[in-house]
C-alpha positions in Angstrom: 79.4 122.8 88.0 80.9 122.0 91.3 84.5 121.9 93.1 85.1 119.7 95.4 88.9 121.5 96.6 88.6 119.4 99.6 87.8 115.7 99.1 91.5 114.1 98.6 90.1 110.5 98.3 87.8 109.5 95.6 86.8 105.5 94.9 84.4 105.1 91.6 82.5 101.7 91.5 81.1 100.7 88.4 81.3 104.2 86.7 80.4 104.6 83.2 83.2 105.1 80.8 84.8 107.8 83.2 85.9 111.2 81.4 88.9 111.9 83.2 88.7 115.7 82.6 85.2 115.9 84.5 86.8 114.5 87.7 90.3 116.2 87.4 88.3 119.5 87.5 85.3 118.5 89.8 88.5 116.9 92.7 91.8 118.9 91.9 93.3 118.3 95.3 92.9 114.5 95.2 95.5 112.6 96.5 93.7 108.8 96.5 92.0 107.6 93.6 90.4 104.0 93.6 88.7 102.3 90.2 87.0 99.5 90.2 84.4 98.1 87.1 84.1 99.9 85.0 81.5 99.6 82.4 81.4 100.2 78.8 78.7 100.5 75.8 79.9 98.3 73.9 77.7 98.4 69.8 77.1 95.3 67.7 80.6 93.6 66.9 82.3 95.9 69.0 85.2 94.5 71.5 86.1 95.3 75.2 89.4 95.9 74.3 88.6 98.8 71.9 86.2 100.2 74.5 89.1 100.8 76.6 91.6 102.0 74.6 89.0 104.7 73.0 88.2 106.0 76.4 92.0 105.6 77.5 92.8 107.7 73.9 90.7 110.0 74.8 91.0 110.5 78.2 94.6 111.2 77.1 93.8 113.6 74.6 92.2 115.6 77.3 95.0 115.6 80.1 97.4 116.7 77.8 95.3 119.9 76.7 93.4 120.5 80.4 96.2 119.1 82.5 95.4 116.4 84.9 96.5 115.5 88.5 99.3 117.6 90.3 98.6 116.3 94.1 97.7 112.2 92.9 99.6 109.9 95.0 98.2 106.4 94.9 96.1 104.9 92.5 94.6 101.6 93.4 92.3 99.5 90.6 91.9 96.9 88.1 94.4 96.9 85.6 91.9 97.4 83.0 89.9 100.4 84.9 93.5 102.2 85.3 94.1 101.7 81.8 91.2 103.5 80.5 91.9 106.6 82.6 95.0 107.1 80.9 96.3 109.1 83.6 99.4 111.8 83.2 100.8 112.1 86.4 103.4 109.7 88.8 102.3 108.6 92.0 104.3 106.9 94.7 102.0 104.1 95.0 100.0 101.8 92.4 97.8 98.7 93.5 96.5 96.3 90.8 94.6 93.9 90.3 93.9 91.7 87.1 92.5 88.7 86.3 91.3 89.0 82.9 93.1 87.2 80.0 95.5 90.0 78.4 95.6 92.5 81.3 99.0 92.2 82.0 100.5 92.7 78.5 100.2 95.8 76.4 97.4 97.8 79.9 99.9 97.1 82.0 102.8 98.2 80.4 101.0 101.1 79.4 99.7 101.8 83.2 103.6 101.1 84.5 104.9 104.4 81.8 101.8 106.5 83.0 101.7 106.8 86.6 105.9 105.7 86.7 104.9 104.2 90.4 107.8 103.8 93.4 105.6 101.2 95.8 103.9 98.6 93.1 101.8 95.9 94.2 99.8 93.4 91.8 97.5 91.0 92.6 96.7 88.2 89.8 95.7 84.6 89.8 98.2 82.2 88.6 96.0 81.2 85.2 96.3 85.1 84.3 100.2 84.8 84.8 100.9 81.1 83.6 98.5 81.5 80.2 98.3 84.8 79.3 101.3 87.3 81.0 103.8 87.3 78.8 104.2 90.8 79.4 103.7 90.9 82.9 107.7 89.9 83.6 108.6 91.6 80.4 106.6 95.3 81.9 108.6 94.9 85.2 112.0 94.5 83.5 111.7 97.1 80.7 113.8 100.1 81.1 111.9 103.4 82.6 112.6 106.6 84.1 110.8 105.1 87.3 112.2 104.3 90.7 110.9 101.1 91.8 111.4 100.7 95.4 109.0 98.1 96.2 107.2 95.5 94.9 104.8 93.4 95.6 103.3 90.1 94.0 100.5 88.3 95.1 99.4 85.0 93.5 96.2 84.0 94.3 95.7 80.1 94.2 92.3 78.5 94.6 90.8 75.2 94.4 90.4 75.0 90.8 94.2 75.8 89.6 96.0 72.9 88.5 99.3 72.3 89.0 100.9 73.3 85.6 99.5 77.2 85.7 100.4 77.5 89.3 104.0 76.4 88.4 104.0 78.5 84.9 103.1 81.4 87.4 106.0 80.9 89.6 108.3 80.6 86.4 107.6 83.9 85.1 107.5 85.9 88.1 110.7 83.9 88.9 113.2 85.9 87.0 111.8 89.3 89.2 112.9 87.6 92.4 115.9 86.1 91.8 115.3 82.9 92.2 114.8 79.8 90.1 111.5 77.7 90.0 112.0 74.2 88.0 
């Protein structure tokens, strides 16, 4: 029943299955949004991935009869989390962050045509990239009504990478720097 007209920066921590409409109308001025965890019922036999394409369907549907975002202007998240908003609006600055097996094909392509970002930065480990990102260099390249100014790809590399993911990583983010990695 509230309106917050004033708070432009909003971070949600291990919300429930956030309704996008509740917070468009409760923060209509925001300008920062930051999602992180977010947590799903899931029922008996029921997969993640479904989870967060139902709320991301819905959350959709919503926007596009209630309207959504006029004044967003960076988004910052798990690729996942973003996805299931579903968001309607560009912003000039998107900040990922995915390290979950399939969260750069199909969520972030789908997070890339939403939100149409100028300043991009993603932030992966190189398992993620090297065994399951075939879309991740696929996204980046696809044609969009989008001006890309920046970008910004961080590879994280820890103690327990072997050698043949960190190198898969490098040759598929290769192609997006111009440069080859043998």
């Amino acid at each position: 029943p509230f309106t917050y007209s004033r708070v432009t920066t909003l971070a949600l921590e291990r919300t429930h299955a956030p309704r996008t409409l509740d917070y468009v109308q409760d923060f209509p001025n925001l300008r920062r949004l930051s999602i992180t965890d977010v947590r799903l019922t899931s029922l008996a036999g029921e997969d993640a991935w479904a989870l967060f394409a139902a709320s991301r369907e819905a959350n959709i549907t919503s926007q596009d009869e209630h309207g959504g975002w006029e004044t967003l202007d960076s988004v910052t998240g798990g690729v996942f989390d973003v996805y299931a908003l579903g968001l309607r609006t560009s912003v000039t600055r998107l900040v990922l962050a995915g390290r979950e097996e399939g969260c750069w094909d199909e969520p972030f392509a789908a997070v890339l045509d939403d939100v149409n970002p100028e300043d991009l930065q993603v932030t992966t480990t190189c398992a993620a990239i090297a065994r399951g990102g075939e879309g991740f260099a696929a996204a980046l390249r696809a044609e969009r009504d989008w001006p890309l100014v920046a970008l910004c790809v961080v590879l994280e590399v820890g103690c327990v990478d072997i050698l043949e993911d960190v190198k898969g990583a490098l040759v598929r983010i290769s192609p997006l720097l111009g440069v080859d990695v043998h």
